[in-house]
C-alpha positions in Angstrom: 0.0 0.0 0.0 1.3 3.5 -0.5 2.1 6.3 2.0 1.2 9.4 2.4 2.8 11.5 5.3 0.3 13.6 7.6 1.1 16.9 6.8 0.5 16.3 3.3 -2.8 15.2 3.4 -4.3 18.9 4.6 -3.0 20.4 1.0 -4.6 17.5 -0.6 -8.0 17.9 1.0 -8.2 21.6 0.5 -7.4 20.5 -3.7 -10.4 22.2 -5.4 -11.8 21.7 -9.1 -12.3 24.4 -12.2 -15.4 25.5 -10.5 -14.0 26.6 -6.8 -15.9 23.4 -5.3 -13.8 20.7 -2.6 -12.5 17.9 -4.1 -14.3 14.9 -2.6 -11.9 12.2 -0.7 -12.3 8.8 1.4 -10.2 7.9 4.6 -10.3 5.8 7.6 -10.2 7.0 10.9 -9.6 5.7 14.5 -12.6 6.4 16.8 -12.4 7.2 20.8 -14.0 3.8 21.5 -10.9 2.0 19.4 -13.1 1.3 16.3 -11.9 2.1 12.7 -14.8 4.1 10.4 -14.4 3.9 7.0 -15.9 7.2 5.4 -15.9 8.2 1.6 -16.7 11.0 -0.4 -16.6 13.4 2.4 -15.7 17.1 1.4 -13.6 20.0 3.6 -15.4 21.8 5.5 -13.1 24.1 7.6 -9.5 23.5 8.9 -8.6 24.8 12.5 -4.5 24.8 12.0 -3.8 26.2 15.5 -6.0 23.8 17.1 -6.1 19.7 16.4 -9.0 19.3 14.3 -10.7 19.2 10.4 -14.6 19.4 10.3 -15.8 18.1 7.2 -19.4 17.1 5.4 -20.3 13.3 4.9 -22.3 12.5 2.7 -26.0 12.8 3.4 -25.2 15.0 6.3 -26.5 18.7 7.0 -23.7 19.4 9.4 -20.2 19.3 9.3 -18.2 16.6 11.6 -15.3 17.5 13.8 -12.5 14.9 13.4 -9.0 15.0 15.4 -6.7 15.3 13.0 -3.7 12.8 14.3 -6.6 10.2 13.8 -6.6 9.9 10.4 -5.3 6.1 9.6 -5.6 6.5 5.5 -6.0 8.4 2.7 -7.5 7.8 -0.3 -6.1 4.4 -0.3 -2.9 5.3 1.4 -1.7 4.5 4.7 -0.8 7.5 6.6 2.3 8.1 8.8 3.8 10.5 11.0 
């Protein structure tokens, strides 16, 4: 499987397409209660840099989730690292 290193993924889910619109993405993430969620097509929302998490919209959702960034376990098909 291929890698992608943390700090890359945040340029690539802020990517946007020739009409100003988020690029859509999938990635797995670890949950509080140990469990891995498996989520695609979700789309930025907004980015807190200072603090430690990414809210973004699921699909079928009318509100953004907040998701700890360190959490993220892949990527679009690739395995993240730190």
């Amino acid at each position: 499987m291929n890698r992608i290193h943390q700090s890359k993924i945040w340029s690539e889910i802020e990517q946007k397409d020739k009409r100003g619109n988020y690029i859509s993405f999938s990635f797995s993430y670890a949950k509080k209660d140990g469990t891995i969620a498996e989520y695609s097509n979700a789309v930025l929302s907004s980015i807190h840099y200072k603090g430690s998490t990414i809210n973004l919209m699921l699909p079928g959702e009318v509100k953004p989730h907040t998701f700890r960034r360190i959490c993220f376990l892949t990527f679009n098909g690739k395995r993240t690292y730190l």
